[in-house]
Z-matrix of the N, CA and C atoms (Angstrom, degrees):
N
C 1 1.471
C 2 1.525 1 110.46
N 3 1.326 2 106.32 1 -41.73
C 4 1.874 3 114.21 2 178.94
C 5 1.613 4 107.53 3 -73.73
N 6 1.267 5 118.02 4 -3.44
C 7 1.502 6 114.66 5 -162.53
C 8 1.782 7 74.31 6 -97.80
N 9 1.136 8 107.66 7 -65.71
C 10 1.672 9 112.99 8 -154.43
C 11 1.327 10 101.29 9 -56.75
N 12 1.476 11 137.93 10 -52.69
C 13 1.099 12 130.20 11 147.84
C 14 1.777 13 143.31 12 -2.65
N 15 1.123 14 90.25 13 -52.03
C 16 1.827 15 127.92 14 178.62
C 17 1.651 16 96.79 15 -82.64
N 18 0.890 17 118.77 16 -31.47
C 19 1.162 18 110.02 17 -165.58
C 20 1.896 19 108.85 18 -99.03
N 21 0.894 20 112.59 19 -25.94
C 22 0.837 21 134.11 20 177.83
C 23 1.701 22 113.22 21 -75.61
N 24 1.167 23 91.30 22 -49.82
C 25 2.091 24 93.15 23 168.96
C 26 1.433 25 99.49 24 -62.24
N 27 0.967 26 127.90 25 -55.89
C 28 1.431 27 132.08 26 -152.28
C 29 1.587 28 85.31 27 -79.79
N 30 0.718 29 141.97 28 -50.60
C 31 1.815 30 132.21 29 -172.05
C 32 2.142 31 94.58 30 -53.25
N 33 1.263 32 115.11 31 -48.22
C 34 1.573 33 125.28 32 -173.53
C 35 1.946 34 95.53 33 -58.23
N 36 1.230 35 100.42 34 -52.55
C 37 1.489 36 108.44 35 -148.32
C 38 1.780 37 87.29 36 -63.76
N 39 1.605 38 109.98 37 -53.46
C 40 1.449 39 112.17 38 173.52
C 41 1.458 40 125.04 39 -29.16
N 42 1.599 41 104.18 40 -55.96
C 43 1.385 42 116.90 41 -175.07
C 44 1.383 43 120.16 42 -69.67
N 45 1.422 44 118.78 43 -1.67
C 46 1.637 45 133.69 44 -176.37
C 47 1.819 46 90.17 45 -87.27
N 48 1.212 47 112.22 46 -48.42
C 49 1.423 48 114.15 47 -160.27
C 50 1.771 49 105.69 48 -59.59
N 51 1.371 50 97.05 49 -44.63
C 52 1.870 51 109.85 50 165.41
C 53 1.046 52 117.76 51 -23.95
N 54 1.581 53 149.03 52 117.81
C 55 1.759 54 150.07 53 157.29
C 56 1.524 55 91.87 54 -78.22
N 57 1.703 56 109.46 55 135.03
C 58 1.542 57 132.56 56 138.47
C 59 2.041 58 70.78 57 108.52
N 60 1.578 59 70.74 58 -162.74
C 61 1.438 60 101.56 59 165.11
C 62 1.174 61 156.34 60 -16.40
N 63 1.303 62 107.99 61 -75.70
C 64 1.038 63 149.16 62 154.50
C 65 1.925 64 107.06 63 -31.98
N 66 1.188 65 118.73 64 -63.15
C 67 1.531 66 98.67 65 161.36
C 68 1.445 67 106.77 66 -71.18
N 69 0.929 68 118.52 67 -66.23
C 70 1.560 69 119.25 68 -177.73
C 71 2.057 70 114.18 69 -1.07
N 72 1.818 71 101.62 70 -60.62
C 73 1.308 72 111.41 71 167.50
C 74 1.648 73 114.15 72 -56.75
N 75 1.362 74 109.23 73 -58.82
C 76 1.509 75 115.64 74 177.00
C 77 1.468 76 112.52 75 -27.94
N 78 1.397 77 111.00 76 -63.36
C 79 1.310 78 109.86 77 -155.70
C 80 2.204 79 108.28 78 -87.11
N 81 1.470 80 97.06 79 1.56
C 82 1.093 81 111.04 80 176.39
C 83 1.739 82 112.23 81 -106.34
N 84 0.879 83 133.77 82 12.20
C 85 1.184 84 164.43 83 -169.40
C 86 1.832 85 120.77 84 -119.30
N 87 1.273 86 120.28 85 -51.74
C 88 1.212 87 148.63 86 147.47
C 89 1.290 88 111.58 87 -39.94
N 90 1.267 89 123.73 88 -73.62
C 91 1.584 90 131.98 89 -165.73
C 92 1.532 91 98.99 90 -75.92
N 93 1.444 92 136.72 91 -58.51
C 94 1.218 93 123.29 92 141.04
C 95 1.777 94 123.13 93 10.75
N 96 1.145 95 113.63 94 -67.85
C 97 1.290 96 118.76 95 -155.18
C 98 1.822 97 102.44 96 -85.96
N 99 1.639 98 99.86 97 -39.11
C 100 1.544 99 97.52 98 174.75
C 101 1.316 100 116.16 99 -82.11
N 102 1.384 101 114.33 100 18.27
C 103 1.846 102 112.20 101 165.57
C 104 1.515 103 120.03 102 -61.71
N 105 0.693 104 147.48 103 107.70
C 106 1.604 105 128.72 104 145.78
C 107 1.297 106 135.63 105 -8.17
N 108 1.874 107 138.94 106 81.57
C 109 1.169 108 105.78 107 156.37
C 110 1.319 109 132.49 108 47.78
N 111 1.385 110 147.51 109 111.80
C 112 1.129 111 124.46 110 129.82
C 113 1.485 112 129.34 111 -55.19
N 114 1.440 113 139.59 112 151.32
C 115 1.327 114 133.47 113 175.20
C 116 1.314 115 112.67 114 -130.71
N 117 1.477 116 111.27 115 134.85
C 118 1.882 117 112.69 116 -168.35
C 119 1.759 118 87.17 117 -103.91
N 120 1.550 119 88.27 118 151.29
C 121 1.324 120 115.27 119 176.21
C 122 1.268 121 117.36 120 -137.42
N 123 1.189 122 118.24 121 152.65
C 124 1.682 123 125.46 122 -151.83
C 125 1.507 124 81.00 123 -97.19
N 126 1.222 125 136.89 124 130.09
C 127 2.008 126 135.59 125 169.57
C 128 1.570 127 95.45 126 -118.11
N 129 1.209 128 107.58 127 163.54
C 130 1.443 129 125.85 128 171.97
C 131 1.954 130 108.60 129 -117.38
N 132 1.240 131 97.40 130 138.34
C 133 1.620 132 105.12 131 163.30
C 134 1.700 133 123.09 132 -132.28
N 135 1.111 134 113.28 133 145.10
C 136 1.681 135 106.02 134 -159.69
C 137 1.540 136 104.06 135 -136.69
N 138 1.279 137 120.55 136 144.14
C 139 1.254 138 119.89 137 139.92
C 140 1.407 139 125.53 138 -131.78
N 141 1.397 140 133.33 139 147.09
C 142 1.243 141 124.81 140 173.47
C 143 1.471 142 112.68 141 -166.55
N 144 1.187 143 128.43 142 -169.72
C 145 1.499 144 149.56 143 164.10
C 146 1.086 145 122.32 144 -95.62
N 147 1.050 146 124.82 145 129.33
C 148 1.388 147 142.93 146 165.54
C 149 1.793 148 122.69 147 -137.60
N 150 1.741 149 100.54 148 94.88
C 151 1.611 150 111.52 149 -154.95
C 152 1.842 151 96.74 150 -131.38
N 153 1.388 152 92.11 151 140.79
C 154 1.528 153 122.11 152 177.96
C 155 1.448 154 123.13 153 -108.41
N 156 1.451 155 135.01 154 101.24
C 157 1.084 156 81.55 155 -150.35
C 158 2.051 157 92.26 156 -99.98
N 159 1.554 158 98.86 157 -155.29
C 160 1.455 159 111.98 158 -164.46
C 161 1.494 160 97.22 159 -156.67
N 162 1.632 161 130.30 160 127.32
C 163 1.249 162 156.76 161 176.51
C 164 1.509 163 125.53 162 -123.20
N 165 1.008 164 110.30 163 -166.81
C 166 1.712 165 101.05 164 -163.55
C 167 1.578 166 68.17 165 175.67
N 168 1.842 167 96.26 166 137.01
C 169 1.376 168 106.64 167 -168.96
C 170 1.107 169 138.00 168 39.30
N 171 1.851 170 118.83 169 -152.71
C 172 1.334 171 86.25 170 170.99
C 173 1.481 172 140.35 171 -118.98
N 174 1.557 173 94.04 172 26.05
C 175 0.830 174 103.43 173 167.01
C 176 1.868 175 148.72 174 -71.18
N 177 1.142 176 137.03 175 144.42
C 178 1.633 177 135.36 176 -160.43
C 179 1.840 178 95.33 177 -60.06
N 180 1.345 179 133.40 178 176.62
C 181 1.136 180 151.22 179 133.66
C 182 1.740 181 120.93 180 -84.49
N 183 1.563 182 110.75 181 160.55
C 184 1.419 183 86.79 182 -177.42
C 185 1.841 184 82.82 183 -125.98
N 186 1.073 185 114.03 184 164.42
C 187 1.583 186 123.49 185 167.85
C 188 1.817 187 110.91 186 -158.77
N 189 1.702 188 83.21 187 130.04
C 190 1.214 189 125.58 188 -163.32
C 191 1.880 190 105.42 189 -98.31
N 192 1.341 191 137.57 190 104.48
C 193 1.210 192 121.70 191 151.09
C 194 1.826 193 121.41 192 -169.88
N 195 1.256 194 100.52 193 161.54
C 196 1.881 195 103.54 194 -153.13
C 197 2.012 196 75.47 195 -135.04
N 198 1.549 197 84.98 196 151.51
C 199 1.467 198 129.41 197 164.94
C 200 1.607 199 143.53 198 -117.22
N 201 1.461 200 138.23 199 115.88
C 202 1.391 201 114.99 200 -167.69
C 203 1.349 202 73.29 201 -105.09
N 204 1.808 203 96.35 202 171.66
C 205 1.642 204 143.09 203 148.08
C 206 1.324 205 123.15 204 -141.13
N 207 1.480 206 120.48 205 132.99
C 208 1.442 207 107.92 206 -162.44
C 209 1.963 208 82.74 207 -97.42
N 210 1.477 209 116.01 208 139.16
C 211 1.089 210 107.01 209 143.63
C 212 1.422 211 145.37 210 -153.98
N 213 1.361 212 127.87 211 141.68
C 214 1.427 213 140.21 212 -125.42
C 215 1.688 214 89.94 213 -106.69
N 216 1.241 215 107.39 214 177.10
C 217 1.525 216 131.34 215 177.17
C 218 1.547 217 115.67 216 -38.69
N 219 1.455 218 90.60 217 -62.90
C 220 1.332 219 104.59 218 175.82
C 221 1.521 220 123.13 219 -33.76
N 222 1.270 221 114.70 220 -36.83
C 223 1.360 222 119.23 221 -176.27
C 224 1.505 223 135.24 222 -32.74
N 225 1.292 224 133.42 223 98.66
C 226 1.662 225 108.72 224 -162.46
C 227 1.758 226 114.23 225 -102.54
N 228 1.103 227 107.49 226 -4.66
C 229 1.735 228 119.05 227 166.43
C 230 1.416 229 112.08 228 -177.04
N 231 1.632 230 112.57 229 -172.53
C 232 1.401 231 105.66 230 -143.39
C 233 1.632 232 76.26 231 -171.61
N 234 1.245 233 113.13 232 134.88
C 235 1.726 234 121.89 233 -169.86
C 236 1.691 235 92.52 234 -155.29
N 237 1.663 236 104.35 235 122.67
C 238 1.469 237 105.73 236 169.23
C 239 1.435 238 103.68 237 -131.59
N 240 1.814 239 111.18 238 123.94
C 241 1.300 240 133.80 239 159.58
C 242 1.615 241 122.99 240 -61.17
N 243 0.996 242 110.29 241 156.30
C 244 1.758 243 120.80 242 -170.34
C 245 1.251 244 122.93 243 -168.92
N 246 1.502 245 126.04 244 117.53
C 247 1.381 246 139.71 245 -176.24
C 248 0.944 247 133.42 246 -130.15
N 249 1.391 248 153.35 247 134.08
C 250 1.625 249 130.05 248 -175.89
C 251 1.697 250 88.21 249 -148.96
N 252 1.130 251 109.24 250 128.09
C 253 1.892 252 131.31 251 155.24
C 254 1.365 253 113.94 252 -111.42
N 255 1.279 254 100.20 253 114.11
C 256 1.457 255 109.51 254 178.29
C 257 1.516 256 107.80 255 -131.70
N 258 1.221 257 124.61 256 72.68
C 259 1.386 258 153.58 257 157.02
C 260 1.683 259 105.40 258 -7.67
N 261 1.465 260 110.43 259 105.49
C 262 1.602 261 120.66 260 172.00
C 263 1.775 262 98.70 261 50.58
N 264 1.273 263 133.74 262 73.48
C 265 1.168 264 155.03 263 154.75
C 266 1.676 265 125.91 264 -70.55
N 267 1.393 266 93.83 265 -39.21
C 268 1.562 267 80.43 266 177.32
C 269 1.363 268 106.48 267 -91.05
N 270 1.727 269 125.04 268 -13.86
C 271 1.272 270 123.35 269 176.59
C 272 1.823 271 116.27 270 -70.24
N 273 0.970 272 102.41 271 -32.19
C 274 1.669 273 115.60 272 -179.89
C 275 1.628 274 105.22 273 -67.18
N 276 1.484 275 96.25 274 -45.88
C 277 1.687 276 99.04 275 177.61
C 278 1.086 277 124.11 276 -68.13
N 279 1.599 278 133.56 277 -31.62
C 280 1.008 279 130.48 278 -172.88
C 281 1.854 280 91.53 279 -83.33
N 282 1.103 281 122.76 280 -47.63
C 283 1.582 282 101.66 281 -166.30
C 284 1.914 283 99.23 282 -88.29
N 285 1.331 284 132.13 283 -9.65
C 286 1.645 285 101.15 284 170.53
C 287 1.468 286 100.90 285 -110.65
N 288 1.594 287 117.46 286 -31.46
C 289 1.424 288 118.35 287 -168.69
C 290 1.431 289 124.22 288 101.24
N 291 1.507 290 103.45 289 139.51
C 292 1.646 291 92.40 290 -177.57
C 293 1.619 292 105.47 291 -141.67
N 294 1.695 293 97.10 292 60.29
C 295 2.051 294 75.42 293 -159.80
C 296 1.395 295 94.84 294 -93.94
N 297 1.622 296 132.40 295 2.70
C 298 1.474 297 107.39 296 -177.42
C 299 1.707 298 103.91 297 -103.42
N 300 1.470 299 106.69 298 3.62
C 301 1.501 300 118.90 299 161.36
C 302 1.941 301 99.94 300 68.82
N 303 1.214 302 99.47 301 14.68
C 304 1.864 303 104.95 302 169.87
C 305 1.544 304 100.13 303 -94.72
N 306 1.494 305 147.61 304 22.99
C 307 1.285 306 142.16 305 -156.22
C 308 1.795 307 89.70 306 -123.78
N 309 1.309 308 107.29 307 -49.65
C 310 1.233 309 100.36 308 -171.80
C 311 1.606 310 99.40 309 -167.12
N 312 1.316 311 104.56 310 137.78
C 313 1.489 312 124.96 311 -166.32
C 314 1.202 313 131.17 312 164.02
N 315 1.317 314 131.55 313 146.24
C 316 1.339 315 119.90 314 167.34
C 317 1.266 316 140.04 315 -115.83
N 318 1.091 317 145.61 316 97.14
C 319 1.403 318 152.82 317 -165.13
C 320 1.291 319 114.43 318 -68.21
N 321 1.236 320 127.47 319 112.33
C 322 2.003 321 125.61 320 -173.31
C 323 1.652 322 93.65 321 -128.10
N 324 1.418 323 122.19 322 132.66
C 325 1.158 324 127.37 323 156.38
C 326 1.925 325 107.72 324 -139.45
N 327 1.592 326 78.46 325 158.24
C 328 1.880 327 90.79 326 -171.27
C 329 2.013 328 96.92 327 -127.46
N 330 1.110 329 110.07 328 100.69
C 331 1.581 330 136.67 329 -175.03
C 332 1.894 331 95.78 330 -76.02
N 333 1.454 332 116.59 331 132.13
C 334 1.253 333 100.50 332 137.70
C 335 1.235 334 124.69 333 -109.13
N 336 1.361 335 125.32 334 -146.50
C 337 2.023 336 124.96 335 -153.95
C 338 1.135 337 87.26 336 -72.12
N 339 1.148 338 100.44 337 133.28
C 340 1.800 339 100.23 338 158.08
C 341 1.551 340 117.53 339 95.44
N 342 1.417 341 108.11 340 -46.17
C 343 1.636 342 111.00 341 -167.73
C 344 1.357 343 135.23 342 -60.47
N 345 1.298 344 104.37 343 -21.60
C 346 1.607 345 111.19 344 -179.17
C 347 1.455 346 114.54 345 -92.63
N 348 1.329 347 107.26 346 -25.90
C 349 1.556 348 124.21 347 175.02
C 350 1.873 349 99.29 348 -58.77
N 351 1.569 350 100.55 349 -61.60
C 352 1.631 351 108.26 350 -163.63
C 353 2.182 352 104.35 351 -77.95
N 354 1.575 353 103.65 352 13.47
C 355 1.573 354 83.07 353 172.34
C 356 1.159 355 117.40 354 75.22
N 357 1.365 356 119.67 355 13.41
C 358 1.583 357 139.03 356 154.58
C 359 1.642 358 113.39 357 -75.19
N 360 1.531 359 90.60 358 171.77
C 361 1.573 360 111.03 359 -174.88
C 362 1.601 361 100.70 360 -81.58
N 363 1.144 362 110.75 361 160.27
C 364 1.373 363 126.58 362 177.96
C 365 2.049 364 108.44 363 -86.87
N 366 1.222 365 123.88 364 128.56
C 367 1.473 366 118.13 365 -167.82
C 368 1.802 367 99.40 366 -74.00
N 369 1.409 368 110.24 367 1.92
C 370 1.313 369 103.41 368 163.98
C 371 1.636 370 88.32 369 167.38
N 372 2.157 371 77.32 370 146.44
C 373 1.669 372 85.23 371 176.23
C 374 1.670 373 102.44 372 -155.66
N 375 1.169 374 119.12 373 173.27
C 376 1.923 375 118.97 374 -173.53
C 377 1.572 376 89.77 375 -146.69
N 378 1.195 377 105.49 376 167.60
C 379 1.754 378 131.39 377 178.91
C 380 1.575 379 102.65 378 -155.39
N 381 1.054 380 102.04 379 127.19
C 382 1.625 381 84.45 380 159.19
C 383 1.951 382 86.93 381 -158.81
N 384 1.374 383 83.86 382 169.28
C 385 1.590 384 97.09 383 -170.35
C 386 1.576 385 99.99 384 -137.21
N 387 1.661 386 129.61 385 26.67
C 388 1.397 387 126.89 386 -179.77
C 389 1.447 388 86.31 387 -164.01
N 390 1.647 389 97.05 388 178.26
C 391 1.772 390 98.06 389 -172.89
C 392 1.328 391 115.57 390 -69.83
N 393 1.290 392 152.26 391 134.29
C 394 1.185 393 155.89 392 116.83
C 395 1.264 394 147.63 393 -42.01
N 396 1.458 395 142.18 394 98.62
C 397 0.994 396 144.78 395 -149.97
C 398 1.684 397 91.62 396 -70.88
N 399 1.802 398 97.17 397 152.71
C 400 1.904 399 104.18 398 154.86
C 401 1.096 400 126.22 399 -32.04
N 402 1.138 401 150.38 400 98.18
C 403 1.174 402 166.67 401 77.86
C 404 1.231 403 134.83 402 34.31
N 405 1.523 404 146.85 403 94.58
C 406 1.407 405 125.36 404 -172.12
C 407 1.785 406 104.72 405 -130.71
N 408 1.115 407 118.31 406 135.99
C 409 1.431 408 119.17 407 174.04
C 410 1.684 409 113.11 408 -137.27
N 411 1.543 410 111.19 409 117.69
C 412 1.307 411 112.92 410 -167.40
C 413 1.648 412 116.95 411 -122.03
N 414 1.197 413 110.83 412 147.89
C 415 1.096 414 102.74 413 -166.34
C 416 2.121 415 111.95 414 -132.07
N 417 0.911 416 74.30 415 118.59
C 418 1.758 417 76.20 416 169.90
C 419 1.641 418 131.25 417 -157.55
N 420 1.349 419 111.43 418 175.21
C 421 1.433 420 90.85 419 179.09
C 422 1.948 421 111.36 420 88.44
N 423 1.449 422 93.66 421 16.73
C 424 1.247 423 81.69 422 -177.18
C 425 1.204 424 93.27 423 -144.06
N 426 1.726 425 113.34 424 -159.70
C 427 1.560 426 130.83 425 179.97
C 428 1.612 427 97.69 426 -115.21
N 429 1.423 428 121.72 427 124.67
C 430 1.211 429 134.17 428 172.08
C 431 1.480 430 114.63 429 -84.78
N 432 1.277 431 140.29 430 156.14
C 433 1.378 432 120.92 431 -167.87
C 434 2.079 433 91.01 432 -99.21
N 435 1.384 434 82.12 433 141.99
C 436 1.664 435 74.41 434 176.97
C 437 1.310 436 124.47 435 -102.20
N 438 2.018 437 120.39 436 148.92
C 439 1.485 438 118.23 437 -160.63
C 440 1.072 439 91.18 438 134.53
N 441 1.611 440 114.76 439 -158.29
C 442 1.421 441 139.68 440 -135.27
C 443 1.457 442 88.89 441 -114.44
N 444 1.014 443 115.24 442 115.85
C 445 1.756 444 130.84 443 167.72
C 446 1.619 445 117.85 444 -110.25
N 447 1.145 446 127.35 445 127.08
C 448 1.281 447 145.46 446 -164.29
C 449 1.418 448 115.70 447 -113.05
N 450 1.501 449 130.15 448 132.43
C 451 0.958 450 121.14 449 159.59
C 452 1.720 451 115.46 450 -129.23
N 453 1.040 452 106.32 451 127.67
C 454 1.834 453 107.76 452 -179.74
C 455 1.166 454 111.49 453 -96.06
N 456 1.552 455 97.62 454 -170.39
C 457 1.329 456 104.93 455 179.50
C 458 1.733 457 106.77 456 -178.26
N 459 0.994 458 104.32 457 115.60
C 460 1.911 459 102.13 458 179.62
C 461 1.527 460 102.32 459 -131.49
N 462 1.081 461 121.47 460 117.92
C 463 1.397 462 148.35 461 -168.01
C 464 1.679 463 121.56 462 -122.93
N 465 1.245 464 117.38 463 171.18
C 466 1.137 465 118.38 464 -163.38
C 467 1.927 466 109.44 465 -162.60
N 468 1.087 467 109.62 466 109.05
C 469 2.022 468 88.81 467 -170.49
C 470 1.274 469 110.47 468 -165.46
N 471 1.434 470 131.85 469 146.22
C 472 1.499 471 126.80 470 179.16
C 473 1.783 472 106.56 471 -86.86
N 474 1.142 473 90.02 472 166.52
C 475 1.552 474 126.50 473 176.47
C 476 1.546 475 132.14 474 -137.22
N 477 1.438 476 101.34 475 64.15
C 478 1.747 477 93.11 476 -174.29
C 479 1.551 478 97.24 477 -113.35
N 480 1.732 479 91.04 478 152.44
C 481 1.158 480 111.95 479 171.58
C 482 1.135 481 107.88 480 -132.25
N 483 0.935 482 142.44 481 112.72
C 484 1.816 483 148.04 482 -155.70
C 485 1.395 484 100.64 483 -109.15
N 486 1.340 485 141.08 484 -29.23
C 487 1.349 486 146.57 485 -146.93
C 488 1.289 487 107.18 486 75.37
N 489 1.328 488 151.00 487 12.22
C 490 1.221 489 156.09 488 -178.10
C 491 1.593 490 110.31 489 -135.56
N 492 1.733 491 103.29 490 103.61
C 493 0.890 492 117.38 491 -155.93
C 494 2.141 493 111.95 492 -52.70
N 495 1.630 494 80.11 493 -45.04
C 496 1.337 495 80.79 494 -164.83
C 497 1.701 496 126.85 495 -59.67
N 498 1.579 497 91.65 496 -8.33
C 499 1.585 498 108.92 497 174.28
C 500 1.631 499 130.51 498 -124.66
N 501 1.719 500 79.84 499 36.65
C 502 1.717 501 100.78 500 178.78
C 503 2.040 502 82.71 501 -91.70
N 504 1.500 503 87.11 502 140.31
C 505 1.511 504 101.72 503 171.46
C 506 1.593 505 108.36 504 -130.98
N 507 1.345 506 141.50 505 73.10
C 508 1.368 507 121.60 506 -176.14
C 509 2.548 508 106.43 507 -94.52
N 510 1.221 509 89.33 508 111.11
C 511 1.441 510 81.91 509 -179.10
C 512 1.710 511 104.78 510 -70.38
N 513 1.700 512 107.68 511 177.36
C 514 1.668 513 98.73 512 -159.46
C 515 1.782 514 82.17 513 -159.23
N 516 1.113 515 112.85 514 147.60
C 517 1.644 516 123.57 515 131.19
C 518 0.984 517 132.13 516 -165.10
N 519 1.437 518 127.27 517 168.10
C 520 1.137 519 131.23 518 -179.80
C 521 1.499 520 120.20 519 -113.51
N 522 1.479 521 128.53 520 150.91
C 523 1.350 522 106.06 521 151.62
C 524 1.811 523 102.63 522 -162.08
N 525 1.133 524 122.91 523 147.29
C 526 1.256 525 133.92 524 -145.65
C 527 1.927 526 98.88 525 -139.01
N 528 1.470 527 108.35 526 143.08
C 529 1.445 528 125.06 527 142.44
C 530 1.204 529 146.16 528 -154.53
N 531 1.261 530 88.76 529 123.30
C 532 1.621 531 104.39 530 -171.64
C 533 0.991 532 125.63 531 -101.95
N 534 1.522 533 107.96 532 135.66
C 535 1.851 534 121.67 533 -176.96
C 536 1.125 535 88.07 534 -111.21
N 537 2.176 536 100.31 535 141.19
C 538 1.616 537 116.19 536 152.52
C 539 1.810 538 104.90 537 -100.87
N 540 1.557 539 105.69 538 156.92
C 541 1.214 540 131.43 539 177.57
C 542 1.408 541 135.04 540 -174.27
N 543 1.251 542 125.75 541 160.29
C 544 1.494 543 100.34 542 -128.54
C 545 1.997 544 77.99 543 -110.94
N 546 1.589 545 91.92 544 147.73
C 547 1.499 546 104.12 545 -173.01
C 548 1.711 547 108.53 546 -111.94
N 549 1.311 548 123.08 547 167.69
C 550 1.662 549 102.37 548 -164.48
C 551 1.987 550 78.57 549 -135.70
N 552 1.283 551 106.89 550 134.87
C 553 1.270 552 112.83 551 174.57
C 554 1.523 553 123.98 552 -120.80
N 555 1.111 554 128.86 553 106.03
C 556 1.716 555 134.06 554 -150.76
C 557 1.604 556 92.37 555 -97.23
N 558 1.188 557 107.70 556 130.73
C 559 1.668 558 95.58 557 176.38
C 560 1.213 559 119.85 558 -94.99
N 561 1.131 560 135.47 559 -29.45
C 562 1.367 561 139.13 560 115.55
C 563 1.517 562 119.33 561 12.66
N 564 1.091 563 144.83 562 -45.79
C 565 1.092 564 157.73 563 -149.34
C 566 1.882 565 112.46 564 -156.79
N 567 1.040 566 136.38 565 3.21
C 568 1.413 567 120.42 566 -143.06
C 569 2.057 568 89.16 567 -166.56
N 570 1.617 569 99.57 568 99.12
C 571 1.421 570 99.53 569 159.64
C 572 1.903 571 125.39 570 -29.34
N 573 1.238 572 124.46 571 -177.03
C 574 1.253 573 113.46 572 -174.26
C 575 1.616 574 107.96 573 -86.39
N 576 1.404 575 112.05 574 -8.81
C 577 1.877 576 126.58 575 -174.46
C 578 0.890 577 106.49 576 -103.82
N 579 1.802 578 141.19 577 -19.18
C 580 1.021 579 144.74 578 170.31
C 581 1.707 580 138.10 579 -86.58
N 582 1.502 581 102.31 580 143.34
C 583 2.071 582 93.63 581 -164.34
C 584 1.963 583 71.31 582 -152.52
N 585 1.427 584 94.95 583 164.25
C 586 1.141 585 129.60 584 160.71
C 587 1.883 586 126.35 585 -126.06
N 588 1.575 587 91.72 586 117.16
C 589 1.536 588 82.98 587 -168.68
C 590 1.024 589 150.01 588 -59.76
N 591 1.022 590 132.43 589 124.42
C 592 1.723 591 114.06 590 -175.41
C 593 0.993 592 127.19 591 -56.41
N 594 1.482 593 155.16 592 2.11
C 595 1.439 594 130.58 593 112.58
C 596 1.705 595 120.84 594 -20.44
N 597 1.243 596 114.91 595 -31.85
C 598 1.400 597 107.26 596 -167.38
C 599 1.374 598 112.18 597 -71.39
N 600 1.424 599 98.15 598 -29.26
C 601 1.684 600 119.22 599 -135.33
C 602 1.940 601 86.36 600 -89.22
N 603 1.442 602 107.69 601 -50.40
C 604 1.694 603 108.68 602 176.17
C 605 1.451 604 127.36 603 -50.23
């Protein structure tokens, strides 16, 4: 290791002594070779909601909100989470009612480029109007459309806190999406947590 080492300075130190070019390549040639590899890494990117809600009387709250992600070629799957707690539901229903399901619920849709504009279907969407267990839907193995991807969400849900535990009701959900894609990390350049994606890099 100390020989190759040695040898190796002295090949650099040589190539300093070189006029023009000709070292110029040498010693650019050299450092070249003692780079590291680049190494790809699989990264995750997400967007989503995560909402509580909060009321006053007795009346529901309403909540309103949308998400982009741009995504490119690179993309190699796409996994969307989903949750809804809606705290003593059938008790609320039977004494206020929920049959036109505008009282309390949550509406989640995931749009790709273009589709919601042109009066298309949503590439995925949920409703629910009672609690919903975790949820996972994954996707890979395919071609994603590429661009501006959206995910909404229009909801509806109480929030009481009475000081009495047993008739605290705060409804909740979540819902999340995440794209994998592959990240390129130069060590040379790039802490041991750090990569730059290859989208960037093309």
């Amino acid at each position: 290791m100390r020989a190759s080492a040695m040898a190796m300075t002295t090949l650099i130190l040589a190539a300093g002594v070189f006029s023009g070019c000709l070292g110029l390549v040498l010693q650019r040639e050299i450092m070249e070779d003692m780079r590291e590899p680049p190494e790809t890494i699989l990264r995750e990117e997400s967007i989503g909601f995560d909402h509580t809600f909060t009321s006053t009387g007795f009346d529901s709250t309403d909540y309103y909100n949308e998400s982009t992600m741009e995504i490119d070629p690179s993309v190699q799957s796409m996994s969307i989470s989903f949750r809804a707690q809606m705290p003593l539901s059938e008790t609320f229903e039977s004494l206020i009612g929920n049959e036109t399901n505008l009282i309390r619920y949550v509406d989640a849709k995931l749009w790709a480029p273009g589709s919601k504009s042109a009066g298309g279907d949503p590439f995925w969407k949920i409703r629910v109007t009672q609690d919903h267990p975790l949820e996972r839907w994954d996707y890979s193995g395919m071609e994603f459309s590429e661009g501006i991807w959206t995910l909404e969400v229009d909801a509806r849900g109480y929030g009481w806190e009475p000081g009495i535990e047993q008739l605290t009701a705060k409804d909740h959900f979540d819902v999340f999406v995440t794209i994998t894609k592959p990240c390129i990390r130069f060590a040379e350049i790039h802490e041991s947590d750090d990569c730059t994606f290859q989208s960037e890099l093309d």
